[in-house]
Each structure stands twice: as structure tokens, then as C-alpha cells.
PDB file of N, CA, C and O in Angstrom:
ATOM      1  N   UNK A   1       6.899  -5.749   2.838  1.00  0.00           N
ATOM      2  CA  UNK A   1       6.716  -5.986   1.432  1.00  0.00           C
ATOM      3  C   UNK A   1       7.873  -6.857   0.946  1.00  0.00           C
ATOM      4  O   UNK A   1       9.008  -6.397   1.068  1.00  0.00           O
ATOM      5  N   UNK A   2       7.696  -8.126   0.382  1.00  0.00           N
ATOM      6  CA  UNK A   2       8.696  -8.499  -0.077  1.00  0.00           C
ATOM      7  C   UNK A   2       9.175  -8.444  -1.496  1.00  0.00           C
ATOM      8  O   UNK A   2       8.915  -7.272  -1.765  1.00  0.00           O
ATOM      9  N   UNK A   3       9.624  -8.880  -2.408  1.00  0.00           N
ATOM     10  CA  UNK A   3      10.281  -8.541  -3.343  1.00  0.00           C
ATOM     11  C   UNK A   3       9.189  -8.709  -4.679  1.00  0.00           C
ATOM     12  O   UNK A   3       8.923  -7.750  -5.404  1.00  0.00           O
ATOM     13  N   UNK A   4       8.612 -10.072  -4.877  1.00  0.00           N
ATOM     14  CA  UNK A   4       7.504  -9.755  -5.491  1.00  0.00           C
ATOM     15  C   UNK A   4       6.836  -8.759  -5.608  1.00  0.00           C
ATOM     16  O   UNK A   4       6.616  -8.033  -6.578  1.00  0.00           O
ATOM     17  N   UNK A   5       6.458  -8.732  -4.417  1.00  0.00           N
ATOM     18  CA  UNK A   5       5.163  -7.368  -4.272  1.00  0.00           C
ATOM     19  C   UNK A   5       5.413  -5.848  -4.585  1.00  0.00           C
ATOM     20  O   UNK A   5       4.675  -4.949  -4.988  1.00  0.00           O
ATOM     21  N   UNK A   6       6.935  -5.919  -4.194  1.00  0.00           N
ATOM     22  CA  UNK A   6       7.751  -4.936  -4.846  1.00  0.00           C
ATOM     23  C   UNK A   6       7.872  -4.857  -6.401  1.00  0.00           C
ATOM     24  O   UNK A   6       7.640  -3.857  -7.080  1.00  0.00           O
ATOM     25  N   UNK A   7       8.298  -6.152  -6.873  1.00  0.00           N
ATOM     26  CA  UNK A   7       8.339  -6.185  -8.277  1.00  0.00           C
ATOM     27  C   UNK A   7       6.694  -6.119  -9.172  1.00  0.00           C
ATOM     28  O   UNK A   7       6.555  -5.881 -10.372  1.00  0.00           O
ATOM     29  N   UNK A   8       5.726  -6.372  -8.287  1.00  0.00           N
ATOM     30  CA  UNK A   8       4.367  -6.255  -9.246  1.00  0.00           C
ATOM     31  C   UNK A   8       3.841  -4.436  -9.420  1.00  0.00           C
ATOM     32  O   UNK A   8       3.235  -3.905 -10.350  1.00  0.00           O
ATOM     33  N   UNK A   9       4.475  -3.704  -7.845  1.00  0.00           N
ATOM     34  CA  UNK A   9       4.061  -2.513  -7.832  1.00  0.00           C
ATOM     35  C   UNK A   9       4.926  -1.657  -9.185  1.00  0.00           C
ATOM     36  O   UNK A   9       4.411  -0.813  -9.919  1.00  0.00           O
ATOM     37  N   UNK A  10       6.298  -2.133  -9.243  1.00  0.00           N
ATOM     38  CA  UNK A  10       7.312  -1.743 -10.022  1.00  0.00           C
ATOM     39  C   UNK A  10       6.534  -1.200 -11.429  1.00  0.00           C
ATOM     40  O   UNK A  10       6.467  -0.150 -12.067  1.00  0.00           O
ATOM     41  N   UNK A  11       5.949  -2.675 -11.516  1.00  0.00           N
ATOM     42  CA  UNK A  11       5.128  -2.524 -13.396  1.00  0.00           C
ATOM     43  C   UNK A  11       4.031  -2.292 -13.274  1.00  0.00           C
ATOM     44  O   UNK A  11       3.480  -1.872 -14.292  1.00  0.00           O
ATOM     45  N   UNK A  12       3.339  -2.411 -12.258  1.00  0.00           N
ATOM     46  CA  UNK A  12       2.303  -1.361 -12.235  1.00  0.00           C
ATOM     47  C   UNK A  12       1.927  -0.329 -12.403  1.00  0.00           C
ATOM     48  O   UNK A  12       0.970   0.200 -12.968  1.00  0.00           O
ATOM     49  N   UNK A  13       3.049   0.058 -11.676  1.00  0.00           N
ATOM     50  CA  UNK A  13       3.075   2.176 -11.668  1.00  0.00           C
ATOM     51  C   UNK A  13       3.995   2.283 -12.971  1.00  0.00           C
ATOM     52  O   UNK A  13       4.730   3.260 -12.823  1.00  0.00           O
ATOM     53  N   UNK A  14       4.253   1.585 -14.308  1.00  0.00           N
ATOM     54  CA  UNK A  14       4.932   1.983 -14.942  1.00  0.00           C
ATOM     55  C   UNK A  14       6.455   2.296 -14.777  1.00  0.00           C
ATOM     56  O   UNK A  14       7.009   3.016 -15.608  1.00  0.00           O
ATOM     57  N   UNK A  15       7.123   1.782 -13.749  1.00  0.00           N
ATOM     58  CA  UNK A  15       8.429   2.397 -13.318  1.00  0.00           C
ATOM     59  C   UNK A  15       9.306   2.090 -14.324  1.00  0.00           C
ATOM     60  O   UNK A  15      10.050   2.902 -14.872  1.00  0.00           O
ATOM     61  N   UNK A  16       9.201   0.646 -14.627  1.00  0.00           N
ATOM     62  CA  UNK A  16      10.141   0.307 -15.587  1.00  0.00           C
ATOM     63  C   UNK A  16      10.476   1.247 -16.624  1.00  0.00           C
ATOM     64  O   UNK A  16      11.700   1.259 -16.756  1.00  0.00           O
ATOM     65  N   UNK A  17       9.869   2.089 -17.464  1.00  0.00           N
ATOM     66  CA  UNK A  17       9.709   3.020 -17.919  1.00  0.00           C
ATOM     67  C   UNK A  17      10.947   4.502 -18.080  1.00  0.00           C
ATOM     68  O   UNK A  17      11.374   5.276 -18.937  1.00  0.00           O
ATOM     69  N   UNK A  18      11.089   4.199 -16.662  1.00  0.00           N
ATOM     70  CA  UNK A  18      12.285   5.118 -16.278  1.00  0.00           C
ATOM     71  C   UNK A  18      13.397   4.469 -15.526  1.00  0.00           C
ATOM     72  O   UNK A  18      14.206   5.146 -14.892  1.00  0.00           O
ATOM     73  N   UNK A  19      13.460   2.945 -15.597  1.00  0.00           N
ATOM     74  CA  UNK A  19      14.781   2.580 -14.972  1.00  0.00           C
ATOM     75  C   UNK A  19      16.110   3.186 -15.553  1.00  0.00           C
ATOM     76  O   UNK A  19      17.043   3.147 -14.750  1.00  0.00           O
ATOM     77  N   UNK A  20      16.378   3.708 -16.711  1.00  0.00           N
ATOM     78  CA  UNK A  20      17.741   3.912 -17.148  1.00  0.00           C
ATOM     79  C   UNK A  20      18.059   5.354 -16.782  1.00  0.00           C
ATOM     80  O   UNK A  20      19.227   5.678 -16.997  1.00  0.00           O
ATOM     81  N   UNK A  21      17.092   6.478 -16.168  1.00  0.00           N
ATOM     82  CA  UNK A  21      16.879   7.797 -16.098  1.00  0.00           C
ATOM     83  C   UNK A  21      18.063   7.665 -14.621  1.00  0.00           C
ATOM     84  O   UNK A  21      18.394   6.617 -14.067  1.00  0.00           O
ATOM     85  N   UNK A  22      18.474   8.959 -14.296  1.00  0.00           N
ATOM     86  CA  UNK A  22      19.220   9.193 -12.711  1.00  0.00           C
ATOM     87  C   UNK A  22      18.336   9.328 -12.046  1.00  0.00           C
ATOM     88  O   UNK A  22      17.301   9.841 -12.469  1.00  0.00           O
ATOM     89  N   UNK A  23      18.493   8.862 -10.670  1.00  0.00           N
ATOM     90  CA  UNK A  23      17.655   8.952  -9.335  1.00  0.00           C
ATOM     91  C   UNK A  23      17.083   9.990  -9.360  1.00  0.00           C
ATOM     92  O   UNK A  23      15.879  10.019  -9.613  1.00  0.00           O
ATOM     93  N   UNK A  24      17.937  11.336  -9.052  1.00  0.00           N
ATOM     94  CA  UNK A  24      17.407  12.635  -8.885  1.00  0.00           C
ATOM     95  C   UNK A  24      16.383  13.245 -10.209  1.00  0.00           C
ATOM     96  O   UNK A  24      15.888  14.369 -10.121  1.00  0.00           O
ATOM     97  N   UNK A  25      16.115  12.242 -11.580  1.00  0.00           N
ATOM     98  CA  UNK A  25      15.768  12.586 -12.340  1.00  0.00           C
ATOM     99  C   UNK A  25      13.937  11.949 -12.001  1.00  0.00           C
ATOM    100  O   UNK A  25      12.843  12.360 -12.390  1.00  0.00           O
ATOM    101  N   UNK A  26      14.203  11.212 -11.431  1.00  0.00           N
ATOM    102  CA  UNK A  26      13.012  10.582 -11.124  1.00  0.00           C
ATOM    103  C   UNK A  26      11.827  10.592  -9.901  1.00  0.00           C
ATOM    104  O   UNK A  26      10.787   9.954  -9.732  1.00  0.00           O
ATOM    105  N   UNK A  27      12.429  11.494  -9.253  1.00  0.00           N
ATOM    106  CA  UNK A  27      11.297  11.638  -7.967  1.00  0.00           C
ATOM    107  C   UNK A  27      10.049  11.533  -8.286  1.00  0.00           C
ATOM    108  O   UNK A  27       9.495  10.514  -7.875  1.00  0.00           O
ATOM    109  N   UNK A  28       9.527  12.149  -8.793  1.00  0.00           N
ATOM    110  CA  UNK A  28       8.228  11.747  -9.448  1.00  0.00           C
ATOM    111  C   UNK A  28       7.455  10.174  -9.368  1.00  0.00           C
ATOM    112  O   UNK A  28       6.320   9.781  -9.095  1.00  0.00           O
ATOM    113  N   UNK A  29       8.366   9.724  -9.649  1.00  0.00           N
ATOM    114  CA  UNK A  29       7.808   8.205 -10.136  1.00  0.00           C
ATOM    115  C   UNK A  29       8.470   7.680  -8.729  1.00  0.00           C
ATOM    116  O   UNK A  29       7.645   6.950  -8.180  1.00  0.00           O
ATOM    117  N   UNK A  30       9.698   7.799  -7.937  1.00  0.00           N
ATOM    118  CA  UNK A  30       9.877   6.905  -7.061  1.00  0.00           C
ATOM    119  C   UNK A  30       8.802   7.362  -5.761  1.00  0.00           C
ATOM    120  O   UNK A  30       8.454   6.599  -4.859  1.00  0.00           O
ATOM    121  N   UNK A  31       8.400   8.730  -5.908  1.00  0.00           N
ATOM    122  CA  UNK A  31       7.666   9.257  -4.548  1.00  0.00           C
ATOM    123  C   UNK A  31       6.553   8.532  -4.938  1.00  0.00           C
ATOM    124  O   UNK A  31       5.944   8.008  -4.004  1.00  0.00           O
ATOM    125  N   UNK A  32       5.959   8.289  -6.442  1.00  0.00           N
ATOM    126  CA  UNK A  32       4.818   7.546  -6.854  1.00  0.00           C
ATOM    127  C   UNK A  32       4.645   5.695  -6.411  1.00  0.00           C
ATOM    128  O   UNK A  32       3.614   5.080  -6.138  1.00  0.00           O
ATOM    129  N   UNK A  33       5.668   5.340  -6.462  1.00  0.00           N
ATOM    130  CA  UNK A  33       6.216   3.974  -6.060  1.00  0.00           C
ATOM    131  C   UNK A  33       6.171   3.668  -4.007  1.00  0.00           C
ATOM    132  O   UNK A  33       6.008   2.732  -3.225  1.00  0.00           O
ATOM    133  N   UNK A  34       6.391   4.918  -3.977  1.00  0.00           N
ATOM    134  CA  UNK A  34       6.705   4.749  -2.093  1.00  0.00           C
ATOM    135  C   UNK A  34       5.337   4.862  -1.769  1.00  0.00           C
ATOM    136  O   UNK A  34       4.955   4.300  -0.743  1.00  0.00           O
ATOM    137  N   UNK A  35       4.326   5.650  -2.638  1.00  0.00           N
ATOM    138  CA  UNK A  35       3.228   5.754  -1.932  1.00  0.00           C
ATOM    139  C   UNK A  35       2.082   4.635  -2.771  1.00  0.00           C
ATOM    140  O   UNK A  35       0.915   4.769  -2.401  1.00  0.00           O
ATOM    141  N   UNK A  36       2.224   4.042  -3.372  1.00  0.00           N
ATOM    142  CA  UNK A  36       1.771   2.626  -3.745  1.00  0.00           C
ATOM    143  C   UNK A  36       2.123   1.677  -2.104  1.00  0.00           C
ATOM    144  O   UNK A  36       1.320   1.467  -1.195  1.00  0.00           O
ATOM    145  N   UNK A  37       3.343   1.326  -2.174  1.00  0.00           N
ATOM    146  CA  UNK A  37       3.889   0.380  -1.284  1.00  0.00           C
ATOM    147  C   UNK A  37       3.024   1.024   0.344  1.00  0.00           C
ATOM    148  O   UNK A  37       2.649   0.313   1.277  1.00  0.00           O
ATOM    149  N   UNK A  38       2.931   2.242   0.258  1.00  0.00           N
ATOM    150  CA  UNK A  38       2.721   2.122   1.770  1.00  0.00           C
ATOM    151  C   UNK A  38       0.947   2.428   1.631  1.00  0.00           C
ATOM    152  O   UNK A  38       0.387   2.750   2.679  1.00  0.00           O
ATOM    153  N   UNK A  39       0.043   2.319   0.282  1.00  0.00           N
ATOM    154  CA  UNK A  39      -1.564   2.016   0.299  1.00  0.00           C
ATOM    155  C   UNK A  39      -1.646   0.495   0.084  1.00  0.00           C
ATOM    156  O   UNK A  39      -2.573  -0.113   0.618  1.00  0.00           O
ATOM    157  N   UNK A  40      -0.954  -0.005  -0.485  1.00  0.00           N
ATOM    158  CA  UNK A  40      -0.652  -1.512  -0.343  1.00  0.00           C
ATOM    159  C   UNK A  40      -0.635  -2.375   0.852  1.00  0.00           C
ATOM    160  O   UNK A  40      -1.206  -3.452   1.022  1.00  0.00           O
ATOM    161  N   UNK A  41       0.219  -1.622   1.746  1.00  0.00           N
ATOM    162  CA  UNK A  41       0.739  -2.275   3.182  1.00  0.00           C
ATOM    163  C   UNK A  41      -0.828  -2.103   4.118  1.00  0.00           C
ATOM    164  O   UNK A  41      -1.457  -3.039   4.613  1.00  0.00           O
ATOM    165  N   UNK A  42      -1.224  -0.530   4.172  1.00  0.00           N
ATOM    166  CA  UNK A  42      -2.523   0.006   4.729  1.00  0.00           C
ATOM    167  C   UNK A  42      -3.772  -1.043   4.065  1.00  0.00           C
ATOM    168  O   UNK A  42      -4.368  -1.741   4.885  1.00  0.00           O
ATOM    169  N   UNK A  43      -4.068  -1.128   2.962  1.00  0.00           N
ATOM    170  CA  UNK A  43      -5.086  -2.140   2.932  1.00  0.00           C
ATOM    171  C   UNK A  43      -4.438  -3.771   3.122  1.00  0.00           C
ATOM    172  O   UNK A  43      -5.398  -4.524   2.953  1.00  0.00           O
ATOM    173  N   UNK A  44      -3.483  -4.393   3.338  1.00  0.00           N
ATOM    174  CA  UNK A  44      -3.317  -5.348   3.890  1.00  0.00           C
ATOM    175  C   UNK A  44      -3.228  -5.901   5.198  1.00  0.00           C
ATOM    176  O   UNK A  44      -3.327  -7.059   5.606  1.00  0.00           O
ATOM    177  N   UNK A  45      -3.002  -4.727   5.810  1.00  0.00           N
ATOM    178  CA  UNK A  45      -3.312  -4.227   7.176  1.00  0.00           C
ATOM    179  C   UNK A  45      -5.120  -4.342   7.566  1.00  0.00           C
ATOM    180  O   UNK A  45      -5.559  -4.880   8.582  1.00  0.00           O
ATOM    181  N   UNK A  46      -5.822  -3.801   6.660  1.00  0.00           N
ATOM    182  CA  UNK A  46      -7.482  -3.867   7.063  1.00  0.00           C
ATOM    183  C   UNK A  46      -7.874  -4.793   6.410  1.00  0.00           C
ATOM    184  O   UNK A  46      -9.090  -4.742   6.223  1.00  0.00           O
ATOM    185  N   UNK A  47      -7.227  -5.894   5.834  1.00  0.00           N
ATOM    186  CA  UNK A  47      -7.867  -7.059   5.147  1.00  0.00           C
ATOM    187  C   UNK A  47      -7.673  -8.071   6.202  1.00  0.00           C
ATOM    188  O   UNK A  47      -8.298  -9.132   6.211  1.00  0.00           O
ATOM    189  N   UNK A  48      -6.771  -7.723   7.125  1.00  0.00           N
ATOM    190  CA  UNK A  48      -5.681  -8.875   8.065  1.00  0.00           C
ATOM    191  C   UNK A  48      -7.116  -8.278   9.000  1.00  0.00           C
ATOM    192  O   UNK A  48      -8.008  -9.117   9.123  1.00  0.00           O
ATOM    193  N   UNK A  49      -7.256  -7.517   9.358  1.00  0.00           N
ATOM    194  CA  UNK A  49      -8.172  -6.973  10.732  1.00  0.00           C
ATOM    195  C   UNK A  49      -9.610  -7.732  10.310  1.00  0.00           C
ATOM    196  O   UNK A  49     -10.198  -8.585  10.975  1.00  0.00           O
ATOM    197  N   UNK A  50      -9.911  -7.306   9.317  1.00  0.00           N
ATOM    198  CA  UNK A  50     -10.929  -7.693   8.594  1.00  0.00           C
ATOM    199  C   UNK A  50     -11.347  -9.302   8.597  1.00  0.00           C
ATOM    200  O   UNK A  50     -12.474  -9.733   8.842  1.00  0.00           O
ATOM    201  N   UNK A  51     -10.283 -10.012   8.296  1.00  0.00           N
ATOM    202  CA  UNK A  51     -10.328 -11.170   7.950  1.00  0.00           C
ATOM    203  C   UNK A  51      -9.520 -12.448   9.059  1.00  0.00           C
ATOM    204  O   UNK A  51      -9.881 -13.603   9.286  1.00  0.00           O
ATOM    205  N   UNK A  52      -8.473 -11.767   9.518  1.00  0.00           N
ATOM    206  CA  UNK A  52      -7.818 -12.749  10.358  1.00  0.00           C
ATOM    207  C   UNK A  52      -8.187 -12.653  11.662  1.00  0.00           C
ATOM    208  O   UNK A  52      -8.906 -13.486  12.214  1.00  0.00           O
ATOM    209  N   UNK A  53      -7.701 -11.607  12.233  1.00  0.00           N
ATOM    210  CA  UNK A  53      -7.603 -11.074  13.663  1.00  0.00           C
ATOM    211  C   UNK A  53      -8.849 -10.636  14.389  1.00  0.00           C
ATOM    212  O   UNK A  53      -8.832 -10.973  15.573  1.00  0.00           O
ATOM    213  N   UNK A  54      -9.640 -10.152  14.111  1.00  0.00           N
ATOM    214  CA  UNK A  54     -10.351  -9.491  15.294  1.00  0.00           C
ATOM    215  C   UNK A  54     -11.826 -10.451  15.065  1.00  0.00           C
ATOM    216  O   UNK A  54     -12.895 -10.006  15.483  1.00  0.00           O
ATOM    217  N   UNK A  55     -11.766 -11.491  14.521  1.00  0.00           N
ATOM    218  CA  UNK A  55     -13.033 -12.237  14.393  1.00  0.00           C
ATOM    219  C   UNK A  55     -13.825 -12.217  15.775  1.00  0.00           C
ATOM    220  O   UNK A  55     -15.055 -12.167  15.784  1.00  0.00           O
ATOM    221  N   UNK A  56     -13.096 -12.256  16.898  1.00  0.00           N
ATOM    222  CA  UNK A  56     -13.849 -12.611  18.151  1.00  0.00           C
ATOM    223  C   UNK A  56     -14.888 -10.600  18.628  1.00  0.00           C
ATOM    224  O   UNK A  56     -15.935 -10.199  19.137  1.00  0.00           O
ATOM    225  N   UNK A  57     -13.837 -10.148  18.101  1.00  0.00           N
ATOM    226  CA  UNK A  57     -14.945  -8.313  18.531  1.00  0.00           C
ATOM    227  C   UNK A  57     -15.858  -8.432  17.518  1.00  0.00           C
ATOM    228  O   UNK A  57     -15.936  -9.384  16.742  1.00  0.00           O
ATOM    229  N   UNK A  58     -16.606  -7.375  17.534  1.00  0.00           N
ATOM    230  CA  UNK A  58     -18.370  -7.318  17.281  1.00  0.00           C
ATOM    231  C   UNK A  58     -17.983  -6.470  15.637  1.00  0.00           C
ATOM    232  O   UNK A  58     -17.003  -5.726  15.656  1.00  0.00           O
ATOM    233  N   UNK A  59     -18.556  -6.577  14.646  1.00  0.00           N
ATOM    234  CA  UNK A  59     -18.508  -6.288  13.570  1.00  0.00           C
ATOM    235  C   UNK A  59     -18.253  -4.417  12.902  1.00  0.00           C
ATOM    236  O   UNK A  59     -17.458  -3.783  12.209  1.00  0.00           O
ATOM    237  N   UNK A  60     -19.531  -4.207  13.687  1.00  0.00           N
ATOM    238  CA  UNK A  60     -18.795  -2.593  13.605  1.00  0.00           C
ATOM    239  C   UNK A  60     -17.633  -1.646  14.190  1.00  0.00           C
ATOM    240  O   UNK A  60     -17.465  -0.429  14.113  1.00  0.00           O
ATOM    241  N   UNK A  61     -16.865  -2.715  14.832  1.00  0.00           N
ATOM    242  CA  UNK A  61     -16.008  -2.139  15.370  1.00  0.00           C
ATOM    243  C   UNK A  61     -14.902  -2.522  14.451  1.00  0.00           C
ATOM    244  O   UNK A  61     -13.963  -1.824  14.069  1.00  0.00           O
ATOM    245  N   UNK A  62     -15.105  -3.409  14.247  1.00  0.00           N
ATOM    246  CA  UNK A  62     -14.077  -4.513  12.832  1.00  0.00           C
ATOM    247  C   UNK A  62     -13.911  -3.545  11.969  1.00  0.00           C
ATOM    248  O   UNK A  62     -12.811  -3.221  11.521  1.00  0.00           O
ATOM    249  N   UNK A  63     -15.416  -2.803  11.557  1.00  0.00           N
ATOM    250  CA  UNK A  63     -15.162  -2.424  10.347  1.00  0.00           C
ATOM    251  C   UNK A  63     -14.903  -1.100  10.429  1.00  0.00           C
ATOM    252  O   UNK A  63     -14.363  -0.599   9.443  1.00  0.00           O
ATOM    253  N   UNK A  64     -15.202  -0.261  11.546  1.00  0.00           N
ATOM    254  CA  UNK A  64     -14.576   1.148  11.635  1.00  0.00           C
ATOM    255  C   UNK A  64     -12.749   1.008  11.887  1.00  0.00           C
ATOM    256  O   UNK A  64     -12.089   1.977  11.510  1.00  0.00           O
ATOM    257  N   UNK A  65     -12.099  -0.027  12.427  1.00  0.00           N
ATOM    258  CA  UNK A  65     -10.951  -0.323  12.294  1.00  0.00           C
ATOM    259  C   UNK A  65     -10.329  -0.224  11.162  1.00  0.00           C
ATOM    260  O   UNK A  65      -9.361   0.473  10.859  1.00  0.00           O
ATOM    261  N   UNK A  66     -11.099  -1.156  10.392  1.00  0.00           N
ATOM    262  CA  UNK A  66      -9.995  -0.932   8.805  1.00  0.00           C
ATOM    263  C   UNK A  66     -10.376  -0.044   8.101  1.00  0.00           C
ATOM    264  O   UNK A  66      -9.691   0.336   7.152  1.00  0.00           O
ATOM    265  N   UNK A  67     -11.744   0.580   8.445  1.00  0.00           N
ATOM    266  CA  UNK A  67     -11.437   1.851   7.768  1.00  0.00           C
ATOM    267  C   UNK A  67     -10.925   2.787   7.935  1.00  0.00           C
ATOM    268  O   UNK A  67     -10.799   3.594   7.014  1.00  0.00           O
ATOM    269  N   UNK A  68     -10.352   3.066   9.411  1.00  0.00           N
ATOM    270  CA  UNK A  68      -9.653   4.075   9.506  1.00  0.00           C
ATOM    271  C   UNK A  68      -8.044   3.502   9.246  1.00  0.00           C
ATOM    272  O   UNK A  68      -7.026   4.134   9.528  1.00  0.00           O
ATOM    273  N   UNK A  69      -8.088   2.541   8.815  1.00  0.00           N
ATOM    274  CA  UNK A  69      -6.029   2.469   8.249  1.00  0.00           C
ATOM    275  C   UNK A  69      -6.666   2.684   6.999  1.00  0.00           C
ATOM    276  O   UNK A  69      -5.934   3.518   6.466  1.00  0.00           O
ATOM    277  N   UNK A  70      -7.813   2.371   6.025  1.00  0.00           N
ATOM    278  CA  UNK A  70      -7.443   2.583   4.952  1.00  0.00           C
ATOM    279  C   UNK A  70      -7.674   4.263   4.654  1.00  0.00           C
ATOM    280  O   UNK A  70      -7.105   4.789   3.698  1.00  0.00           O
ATOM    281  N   UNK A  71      -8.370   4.876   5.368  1.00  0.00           N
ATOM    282  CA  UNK A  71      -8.115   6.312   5.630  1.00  0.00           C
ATOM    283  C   UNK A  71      -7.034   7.252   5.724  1.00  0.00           C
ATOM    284  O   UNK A  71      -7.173   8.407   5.320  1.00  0.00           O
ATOM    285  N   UNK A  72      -5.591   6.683   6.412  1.00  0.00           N
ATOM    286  CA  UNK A  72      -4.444   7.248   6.596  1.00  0.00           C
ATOM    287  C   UNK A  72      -4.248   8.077   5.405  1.00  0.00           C
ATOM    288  O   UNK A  72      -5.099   7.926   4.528  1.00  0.00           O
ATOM    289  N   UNK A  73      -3.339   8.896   5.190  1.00  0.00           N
ATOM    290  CA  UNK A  73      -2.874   9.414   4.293  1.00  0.00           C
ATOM    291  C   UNK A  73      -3.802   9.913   3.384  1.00  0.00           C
ATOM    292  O   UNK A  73      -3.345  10.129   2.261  1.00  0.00           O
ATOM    293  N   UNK A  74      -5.159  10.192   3.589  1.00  0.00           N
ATOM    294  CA  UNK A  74      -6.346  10.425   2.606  1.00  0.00           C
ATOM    295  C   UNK A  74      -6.789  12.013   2.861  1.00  0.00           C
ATOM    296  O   UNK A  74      -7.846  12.499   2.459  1.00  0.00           O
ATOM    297  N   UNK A  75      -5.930  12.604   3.490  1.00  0.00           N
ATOM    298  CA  UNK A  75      -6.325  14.120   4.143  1.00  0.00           C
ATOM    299  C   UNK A  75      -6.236  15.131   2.707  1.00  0.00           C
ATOM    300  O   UNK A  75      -6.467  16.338   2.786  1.00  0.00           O
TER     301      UNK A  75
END
């Protein structure tokens, strides 16, 4: 993730909101922020499978691929 993408999730999730608060005051919103960044990373991950990489394998296999990254963390 680079810094942009960092900075769009930032105002997305409202963080700005609580920049002046203490760290320990904020878990809430930063555990909310970590788990943006890493459903972010997971569907860029099955857009890349989807779209870049596996063009040459057969389609349903394509697509049970990215669905199971975008699945992670969905338990």
C-alpha cells in the first residue's frame, strides 16, 4: 500500500476525525483502518488474478481463486 492509498483509506474510514486523540485512545478506529488496508490489499490481489495473471488457466478456476482471497478473513 503506498501512501496515497493509505491517505484515501485514512478519510474514508473517517480517521481524521480522531487524529488529535492518544494512540491507546483509539484502537477502535486504528484496528478499523488495519482492516480496511488488508480488504483493500485482498481484493487487489483477486482483481490482479482476475485480470492480469492467470489469463492463460480456464475461467472457473480464475474465478474460484479470487474468490477465495476475497473470502479471507470473512469467518
Amino acid at each position: 500500500m503506498d501512501r496515497e492509498e493509505y491517505n484515501r483509506l485514512f478519510h474514508k474510514h473517517k480517521l481524521n476525525l480522531v487524529a488529535f486523540k492518544p494512540l491507546n485512545d483509539c484502537d477502535e478506529e486504528v484496528l478499523k483502518l488495519v482492516n480496511a488496508a488488508i480488504e483493500a490489499e485482498r481484493e487487489a490481489c483477486a482483481k490482479f488474478i482476475e485480470h492480469d495473471y492467470v489469463r492463460r488457466f480456464e475461467r472457473p478456476w480464475r474465478d474460484d481463486l479470487s474468490a477465495a482471497i476475497r473470502a479471507r478473513g470473512k469467518k
